[in-house]
C-alpha positions as CSV (number, residue, x, y, z in Angstrom):
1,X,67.3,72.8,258.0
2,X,70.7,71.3,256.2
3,X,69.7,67.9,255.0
4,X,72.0,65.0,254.7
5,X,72.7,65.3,250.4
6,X,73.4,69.1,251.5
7,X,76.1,67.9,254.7
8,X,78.1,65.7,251.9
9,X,77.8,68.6,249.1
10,X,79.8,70.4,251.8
11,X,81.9,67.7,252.7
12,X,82.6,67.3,249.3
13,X,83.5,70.9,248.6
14,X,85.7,71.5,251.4
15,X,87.7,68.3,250.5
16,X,88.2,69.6,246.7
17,X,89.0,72.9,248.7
18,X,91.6,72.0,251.3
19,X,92.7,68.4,250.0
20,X,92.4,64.8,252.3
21,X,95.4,65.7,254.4
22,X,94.5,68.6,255.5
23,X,91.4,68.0,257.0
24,X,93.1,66.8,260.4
25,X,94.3,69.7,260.7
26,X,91.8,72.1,259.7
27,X,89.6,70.1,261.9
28,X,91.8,70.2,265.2
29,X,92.2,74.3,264.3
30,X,88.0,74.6,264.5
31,X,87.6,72.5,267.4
32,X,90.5,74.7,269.8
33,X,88.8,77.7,268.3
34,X,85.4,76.4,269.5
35,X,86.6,75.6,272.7
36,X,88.7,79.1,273.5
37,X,85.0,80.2,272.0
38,X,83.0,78.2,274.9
39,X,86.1,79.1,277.4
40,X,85.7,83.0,277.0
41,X,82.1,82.7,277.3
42,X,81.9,80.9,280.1
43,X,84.5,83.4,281.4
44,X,82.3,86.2,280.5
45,X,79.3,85.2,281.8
46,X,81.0,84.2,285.6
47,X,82.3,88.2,285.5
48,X,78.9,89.2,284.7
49,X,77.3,87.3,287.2
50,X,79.8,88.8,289.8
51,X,79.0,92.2,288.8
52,X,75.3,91.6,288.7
53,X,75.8,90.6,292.3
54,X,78.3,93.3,293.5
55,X,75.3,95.6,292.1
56,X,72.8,93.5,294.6
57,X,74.2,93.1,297.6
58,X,75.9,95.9,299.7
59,X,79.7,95.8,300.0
60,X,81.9,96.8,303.3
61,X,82.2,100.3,302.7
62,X,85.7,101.2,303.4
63,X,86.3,104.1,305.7
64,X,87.9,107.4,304.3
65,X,91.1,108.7,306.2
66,X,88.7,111.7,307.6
67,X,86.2,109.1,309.0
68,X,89.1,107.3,310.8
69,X,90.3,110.6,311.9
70,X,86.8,111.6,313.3
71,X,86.7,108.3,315.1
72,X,89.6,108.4,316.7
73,X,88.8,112.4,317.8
74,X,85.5,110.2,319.4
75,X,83.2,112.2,316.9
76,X,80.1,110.3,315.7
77,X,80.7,109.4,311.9
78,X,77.1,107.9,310.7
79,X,75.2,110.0,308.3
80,X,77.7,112.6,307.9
81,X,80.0,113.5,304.9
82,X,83.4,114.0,305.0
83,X,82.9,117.9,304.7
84,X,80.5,117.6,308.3
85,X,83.4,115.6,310.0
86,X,86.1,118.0,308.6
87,X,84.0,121.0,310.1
88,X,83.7,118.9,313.3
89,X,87.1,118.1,313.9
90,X,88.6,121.8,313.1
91,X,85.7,122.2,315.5
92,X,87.0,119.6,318.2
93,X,90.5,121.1,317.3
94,X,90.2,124.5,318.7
95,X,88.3,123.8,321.7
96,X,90.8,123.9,324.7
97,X,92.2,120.8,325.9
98,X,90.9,120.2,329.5
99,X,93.9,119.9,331.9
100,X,93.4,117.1,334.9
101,X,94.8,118.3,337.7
102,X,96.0,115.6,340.1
């Protein structure tokens, strides 16, 4: 632990170092470094949170242009992957289109 002779030794030092009148000055430099410091922390630690929760909870998955497709064709889509709709709508595709007659 830095005692209190140790803190002015410092002090001391750093005034021979930099001289009295730039001690404002170096001082504002440290503190906006500190605080862009705590900022891209904070920053870092929201992002991981939201990635720690995107892993958690299950997004809306967004439908792939073949699972619209099979939708819209009226063929059931859950469980299947895109290769099992494709093969079900070339299916659906050349079955002969019933004709109403009226």
């Amino acid at each position: 632990m830095i005692g209190t002779q140790e803190l002015v030794m410092i002090f001391g030092v750093v005034v021979l170092l930099f001289g009295a009148s730039k001690l404002p000055e170096l001082a504002r430099s440290m503190g906006s470094s500190v605080g862009e410091f705590k900022k891209a922390q904070k920053e870092s630690e929201i992002n991981l949170k939201e990635f720690e929760k995107s892993l958690t909870e299950p997004t809306a998955q967004t439908k792939t242009k073949v699972q619209e497709t099979a939708e819209k064709l009226g063929i059931d889509i859950k469980g299947k992957t895109d290769d099992q709709l494709l093969d079900e709508i070339q299916k659906s595709s050349e079955k002969p289109k019933e004709v109403s007659t009226p």
